[in-house]
Backbone as CSV, one residue per row, in Angstrom:
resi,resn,N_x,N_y,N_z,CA_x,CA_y,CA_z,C_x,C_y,C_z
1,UNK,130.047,-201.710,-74.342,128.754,-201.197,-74.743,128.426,-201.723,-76.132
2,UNK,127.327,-201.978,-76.217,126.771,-202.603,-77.677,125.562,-201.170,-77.715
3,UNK,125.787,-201.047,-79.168,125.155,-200.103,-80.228,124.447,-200.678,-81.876
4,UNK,123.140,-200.835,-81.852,122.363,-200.980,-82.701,121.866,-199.857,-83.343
5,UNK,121.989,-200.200,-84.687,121.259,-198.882,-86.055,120.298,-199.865,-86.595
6,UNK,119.394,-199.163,-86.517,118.516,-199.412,-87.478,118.525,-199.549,-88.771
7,UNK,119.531,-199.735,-89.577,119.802,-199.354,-91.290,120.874,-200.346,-91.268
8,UNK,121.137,-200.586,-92.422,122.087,-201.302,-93.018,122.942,-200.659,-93.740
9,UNK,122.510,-199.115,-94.485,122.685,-198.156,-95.291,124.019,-197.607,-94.675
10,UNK,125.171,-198.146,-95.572,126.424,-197.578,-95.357,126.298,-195.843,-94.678
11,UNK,126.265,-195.574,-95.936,126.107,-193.768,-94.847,125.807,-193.610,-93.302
12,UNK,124.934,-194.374,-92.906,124.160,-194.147,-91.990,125.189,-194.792,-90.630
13,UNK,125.579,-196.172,-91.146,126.124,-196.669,-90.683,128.282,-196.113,-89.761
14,UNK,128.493,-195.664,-91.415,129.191,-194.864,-90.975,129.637,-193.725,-90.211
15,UNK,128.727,-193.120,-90.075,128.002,-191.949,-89.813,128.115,-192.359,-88.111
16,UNK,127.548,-193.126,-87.620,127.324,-193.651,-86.123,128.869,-194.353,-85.928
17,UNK,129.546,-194.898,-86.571,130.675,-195.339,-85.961,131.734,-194.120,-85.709
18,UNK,131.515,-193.076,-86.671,132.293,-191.955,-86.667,132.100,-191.009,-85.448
19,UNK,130.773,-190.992,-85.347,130.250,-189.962,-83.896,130.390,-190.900,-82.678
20,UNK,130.242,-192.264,-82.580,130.997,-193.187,-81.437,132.543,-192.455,-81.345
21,UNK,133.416,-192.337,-81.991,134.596,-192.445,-82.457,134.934,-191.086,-82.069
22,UNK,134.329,-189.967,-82.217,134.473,-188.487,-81.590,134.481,-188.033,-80.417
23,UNK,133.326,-188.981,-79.670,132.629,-188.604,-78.565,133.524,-189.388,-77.601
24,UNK,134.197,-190.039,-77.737,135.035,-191.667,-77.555,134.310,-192.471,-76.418
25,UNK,132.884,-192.638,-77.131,132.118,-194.033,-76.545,132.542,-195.377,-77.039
26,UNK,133.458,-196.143,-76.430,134.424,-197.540,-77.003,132.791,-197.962,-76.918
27,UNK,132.626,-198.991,-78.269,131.438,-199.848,-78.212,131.283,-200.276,-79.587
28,UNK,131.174,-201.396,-79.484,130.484,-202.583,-80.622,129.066,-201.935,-81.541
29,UNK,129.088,-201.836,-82.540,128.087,-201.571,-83.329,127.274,-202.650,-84.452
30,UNK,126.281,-202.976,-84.367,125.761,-203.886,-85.114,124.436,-202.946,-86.209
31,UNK,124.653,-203.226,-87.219,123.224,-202.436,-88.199,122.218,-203.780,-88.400
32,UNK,121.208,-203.236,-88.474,120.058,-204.115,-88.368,119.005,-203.665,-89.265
33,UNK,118.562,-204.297,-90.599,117.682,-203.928,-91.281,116.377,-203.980,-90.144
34,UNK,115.723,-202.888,-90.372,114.529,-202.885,-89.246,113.201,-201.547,-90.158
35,UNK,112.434,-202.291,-90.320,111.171,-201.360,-90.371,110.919,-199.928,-89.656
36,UNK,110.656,-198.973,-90.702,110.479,-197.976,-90.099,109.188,-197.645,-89.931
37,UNK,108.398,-198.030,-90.566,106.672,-197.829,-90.350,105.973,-196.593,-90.817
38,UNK,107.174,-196.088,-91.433,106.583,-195.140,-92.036,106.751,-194.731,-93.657
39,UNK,106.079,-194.289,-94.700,106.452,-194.070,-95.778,107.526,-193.951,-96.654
40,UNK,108.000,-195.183,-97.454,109.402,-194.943,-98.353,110.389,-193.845,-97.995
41,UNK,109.687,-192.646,-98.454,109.964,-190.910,-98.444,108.847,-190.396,-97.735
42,UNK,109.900,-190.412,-96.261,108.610,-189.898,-95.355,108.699,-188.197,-95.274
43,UNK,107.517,-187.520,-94.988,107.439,-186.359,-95.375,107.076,-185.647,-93.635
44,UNK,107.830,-185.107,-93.064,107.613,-183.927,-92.005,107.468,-184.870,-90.381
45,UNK,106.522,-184.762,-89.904,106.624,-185.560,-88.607,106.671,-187.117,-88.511
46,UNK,106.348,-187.895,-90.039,106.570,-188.797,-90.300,108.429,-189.020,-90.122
47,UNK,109.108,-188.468,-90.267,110.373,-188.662,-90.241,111.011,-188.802,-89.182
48,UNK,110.492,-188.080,-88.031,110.622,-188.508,-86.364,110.317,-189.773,-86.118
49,UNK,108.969,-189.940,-86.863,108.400,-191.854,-86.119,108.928,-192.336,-86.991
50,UNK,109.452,-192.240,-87.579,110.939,-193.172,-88.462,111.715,-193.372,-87.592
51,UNK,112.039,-192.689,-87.533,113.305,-192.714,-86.714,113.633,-193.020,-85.134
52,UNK,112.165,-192.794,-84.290,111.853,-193.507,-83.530,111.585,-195.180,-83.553
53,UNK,110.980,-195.188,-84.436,110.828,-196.256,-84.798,111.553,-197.724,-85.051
54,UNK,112.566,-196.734,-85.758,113.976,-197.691,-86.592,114.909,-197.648,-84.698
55,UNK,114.896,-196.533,-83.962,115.565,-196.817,-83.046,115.238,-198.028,-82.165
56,UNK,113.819,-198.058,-81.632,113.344,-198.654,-80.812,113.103,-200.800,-81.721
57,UNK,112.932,-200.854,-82.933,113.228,-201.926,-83.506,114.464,-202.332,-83.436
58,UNK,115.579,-201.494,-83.544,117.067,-202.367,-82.940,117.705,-202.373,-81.776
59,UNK,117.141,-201.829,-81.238,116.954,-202.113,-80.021,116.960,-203.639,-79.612
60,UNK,115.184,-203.640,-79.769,115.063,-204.758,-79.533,115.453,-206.383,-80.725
61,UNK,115.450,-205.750,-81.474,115.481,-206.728,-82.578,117.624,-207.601,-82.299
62,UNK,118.286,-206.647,-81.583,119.620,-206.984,-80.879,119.368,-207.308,-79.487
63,UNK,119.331,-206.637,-78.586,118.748,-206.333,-77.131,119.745,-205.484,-77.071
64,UNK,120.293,-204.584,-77.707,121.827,-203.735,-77.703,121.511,-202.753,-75.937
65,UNK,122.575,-202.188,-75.455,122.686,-201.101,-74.740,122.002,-199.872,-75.463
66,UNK,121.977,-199.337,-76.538,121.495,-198.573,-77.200,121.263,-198.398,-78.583
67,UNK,119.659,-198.084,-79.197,119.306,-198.571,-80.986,119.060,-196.922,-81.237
68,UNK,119.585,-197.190,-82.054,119.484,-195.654,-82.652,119.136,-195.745,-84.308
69,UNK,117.952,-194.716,-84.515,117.383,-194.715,-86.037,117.481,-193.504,-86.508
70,UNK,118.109,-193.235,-87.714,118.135,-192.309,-88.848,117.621,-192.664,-89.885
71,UNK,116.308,-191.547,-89.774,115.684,-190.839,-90.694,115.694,-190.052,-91.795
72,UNK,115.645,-190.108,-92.688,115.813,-188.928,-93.834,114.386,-188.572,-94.235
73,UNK,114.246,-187.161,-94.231,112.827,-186.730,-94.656,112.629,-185.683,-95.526
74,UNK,111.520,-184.970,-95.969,111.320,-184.160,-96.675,110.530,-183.459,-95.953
75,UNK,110.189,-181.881,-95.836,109.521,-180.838,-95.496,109.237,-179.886,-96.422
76,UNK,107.979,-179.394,-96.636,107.846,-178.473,-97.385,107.404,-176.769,-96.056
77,UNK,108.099,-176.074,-96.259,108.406,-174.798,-95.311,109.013,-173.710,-96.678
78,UNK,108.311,-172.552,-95.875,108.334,-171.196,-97.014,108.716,-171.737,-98.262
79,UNK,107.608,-172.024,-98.495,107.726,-172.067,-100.627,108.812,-173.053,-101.226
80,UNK,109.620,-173.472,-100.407,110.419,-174.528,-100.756,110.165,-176.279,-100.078
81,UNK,110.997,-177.029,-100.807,110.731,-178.402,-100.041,112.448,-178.421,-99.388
82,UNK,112.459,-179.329,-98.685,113.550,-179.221,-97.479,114.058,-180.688,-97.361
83,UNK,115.689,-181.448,-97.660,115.633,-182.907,-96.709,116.317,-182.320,-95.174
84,UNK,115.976,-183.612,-94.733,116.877,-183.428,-93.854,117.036,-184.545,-93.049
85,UNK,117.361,-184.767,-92.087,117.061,-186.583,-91.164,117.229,-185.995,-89.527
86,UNK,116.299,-187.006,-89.194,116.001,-186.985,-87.401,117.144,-188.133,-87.169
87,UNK,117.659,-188.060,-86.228,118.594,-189.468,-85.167,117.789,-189.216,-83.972
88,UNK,117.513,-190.554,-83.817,116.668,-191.166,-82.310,117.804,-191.842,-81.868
89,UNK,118.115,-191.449,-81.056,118.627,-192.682,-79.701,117.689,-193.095,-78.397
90,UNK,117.845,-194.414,-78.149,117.124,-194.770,-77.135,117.949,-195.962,-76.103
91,UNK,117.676,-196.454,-75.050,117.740,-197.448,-74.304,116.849,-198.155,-73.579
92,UNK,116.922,-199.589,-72.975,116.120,-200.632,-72.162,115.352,-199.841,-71.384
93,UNK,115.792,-198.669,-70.503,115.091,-198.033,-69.736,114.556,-197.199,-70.090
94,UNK,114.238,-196.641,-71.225,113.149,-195.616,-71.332,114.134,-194.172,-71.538
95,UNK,115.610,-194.519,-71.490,116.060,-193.021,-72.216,115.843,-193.346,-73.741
96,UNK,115.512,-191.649,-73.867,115.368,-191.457,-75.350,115.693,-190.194,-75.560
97,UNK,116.103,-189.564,-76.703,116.530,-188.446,-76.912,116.591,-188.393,-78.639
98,UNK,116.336,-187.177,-79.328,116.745,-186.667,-80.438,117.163,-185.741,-81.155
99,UNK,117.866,-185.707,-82.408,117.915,-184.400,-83.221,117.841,-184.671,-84.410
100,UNK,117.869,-183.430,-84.849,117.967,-183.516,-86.561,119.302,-182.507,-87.250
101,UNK,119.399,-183.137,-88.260,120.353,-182.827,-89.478,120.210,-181.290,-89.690
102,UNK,120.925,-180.211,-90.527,120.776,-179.086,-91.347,119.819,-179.933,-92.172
103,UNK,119.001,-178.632,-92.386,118.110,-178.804,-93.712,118.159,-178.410,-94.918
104,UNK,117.706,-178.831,-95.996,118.671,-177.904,-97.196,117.980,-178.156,-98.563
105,UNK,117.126,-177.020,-99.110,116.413,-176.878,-99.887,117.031,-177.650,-100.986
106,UNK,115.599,-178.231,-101.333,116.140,-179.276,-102.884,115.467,-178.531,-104.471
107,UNK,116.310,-178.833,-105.303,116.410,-178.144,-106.453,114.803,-178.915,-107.547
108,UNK,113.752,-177.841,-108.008,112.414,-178.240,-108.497,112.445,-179.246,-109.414
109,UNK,113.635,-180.110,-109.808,113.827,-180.946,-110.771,114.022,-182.476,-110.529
110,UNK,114.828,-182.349,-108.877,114.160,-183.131,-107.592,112.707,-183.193,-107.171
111,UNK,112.505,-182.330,-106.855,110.840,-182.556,-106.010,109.940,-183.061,-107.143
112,UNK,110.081,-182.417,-108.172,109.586,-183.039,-109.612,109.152,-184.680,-109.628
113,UNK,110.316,-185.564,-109.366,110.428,-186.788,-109.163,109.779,-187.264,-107.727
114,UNK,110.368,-186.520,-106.966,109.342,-186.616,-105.363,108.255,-186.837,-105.574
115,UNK,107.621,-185.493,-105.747,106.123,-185.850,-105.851,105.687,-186.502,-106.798
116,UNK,105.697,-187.459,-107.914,105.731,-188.506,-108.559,106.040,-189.663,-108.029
117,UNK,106.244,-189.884,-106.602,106.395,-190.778,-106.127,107.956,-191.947,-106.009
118,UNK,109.086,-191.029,-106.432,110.338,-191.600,-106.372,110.856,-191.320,-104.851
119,UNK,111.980,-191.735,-103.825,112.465,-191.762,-103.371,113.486,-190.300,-103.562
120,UNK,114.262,-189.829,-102.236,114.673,-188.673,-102.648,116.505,-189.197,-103.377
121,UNK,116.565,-190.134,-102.643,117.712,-191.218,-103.376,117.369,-191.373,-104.814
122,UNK,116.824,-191.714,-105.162,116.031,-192.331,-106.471,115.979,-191.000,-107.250
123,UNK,115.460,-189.905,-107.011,115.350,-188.469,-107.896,117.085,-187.865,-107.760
124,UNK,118.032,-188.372,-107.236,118.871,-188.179,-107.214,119.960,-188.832,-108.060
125,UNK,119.646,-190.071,-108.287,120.159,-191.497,-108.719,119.574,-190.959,-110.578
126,UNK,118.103,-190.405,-110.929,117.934,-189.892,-112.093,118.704,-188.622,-112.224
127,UNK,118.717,-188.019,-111.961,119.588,-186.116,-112.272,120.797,-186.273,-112.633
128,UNK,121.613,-187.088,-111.228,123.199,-187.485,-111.560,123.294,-188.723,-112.050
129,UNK,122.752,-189.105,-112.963,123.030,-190.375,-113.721,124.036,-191.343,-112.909
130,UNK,123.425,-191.859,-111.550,124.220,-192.289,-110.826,123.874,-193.329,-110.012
131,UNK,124.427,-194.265,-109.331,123.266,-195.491,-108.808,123.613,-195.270,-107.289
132,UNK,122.627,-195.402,-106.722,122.949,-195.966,-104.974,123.365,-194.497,-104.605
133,UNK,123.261,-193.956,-105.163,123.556,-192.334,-103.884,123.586,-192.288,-102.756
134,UNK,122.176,-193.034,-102.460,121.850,-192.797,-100.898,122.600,-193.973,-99.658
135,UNK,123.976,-194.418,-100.487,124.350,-195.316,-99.574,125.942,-194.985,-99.682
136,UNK,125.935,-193.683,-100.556,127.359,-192.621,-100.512,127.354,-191.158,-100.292
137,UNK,127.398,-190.464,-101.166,127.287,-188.904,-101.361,125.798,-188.784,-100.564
138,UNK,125.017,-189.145,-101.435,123.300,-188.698,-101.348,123.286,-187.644,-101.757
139,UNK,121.871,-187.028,-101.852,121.591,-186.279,-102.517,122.348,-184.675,-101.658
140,UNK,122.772,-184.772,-100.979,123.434,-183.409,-99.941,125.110,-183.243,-100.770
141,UNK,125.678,-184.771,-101.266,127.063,-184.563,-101.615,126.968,-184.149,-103.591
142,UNK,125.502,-184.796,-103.963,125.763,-183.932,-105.539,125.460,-182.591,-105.053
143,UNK,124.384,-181.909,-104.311,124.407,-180.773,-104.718,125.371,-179.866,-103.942
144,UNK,125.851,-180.177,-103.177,127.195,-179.374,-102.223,128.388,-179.627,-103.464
145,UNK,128.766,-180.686,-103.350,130.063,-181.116,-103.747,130.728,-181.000,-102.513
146,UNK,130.610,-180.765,-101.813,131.362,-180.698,-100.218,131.188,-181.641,-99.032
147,UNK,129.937,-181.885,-98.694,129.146,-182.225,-97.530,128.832,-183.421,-98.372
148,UNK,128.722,-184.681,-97.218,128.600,-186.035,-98.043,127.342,-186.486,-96.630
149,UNK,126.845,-187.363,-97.021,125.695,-188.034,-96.480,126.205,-188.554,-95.002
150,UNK,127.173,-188.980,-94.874,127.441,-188.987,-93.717,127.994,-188.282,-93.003
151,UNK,128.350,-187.301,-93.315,128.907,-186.242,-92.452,127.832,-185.368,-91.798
152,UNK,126.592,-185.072,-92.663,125.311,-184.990,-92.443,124.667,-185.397,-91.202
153,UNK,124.856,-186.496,-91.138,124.425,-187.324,-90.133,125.198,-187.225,-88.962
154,UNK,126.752,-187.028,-88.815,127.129,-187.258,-87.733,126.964,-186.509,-86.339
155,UNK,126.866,-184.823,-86.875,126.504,-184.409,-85.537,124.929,-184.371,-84.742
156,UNK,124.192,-184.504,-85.717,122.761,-185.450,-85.022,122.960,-186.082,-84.195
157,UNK,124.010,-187.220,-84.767,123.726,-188.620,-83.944,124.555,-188.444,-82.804
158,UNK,125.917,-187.420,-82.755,126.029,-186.966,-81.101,125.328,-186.131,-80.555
159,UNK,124.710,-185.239,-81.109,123.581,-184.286,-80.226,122.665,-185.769,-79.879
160,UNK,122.372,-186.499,-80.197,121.247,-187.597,-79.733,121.883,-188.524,-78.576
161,UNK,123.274,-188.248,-78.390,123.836,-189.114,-77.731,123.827,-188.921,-76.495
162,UNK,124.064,-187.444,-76.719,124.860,-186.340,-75.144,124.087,-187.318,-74.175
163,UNK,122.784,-187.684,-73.772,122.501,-187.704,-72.298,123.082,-189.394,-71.899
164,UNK,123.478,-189.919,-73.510,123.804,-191.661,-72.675,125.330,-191.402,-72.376
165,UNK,125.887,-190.389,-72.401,127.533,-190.511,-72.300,127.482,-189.555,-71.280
166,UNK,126.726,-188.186,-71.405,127.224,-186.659,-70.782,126.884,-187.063,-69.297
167,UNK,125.948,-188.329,-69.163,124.811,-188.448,-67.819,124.087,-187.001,-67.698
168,UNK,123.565,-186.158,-68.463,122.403,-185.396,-68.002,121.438,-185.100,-68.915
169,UNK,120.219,-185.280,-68.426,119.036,-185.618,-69.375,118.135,-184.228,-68.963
């Protein structure tokens, strides 16, 4: 089986070889920088067609058995702003399936930088005087200290998986 990501972004990347690796789908993985079509820091349903998006571009952009795109987004819900990320999986035939990440309120010194137009990597990369976050910790492993960016990601990307392995859709 061949497996395409949409990202190049270590985390992300990791993240999908690890939930291959759980689920024990043996298969080749290739990352593929691919357009998401939607905003830097996409905000609420924009983060689905990300992630649709990024799936269905490596897809084809490989011809893989299955392209799968992770999303990271922002939501604003009860008085707070929220990240979190969608995983799309898809295939040649028209399966598709998704989920999303825990969500997890970000601190007003973050969103600060958000809505100023930084990246949620980037408002993260300023706070913790730190570079590239979003391709290690991210912004989930400064403020946990526990939970790292890809761990984040991983049970998404098997809840997105269940129907290409479980066979039931």
């Amino acid at each position: 089986m061949f497996v395409a990501i949409g990202s190049t972004n270590k985390a992300k990347v990791e993240a999908v070889k690890e939930a291959l690796k759980i689920i024990g789908l043996n298969a080749d993985v290739i990352s593929v920088n691919v357009e998401s079509g939607v905003s830097s820091q996409p905000f609420c349903h924009e983060t689905f067609v990300g992630a649709r998006n990024r799936a269905y571009n490596a897809l084809n952009a490989t011809n893989a058995d299955i392209g799968i795109g992770i999303e990271g987004g922002i939501c604003y819900y009860e008085n707070k702003y929220l990240a979190f990320a969608v995983v799309y999986a898809a295939n040649k035939e028209g399966l598709e399936n998704f989920s999303f990440s825990m969500a997890f309120s970000l601190p007003s010194t973050m969103v600060k930088h958000i809505l100023e137009g930084k990246e949620l990597g980037e408002a993260t990369d300023l706070i913790f005087s730190t570079k590239d976050s979003k391709q290690h910790e991210g912004a989930i492993g400064y403020l946990t200290k526990v939970i790292t960016r890809k761990e984040l990601y991983i049970q998404p990307v098997i809840a997105a998986l269940y129907p290409f392995y479980n066979k039931i859709e």
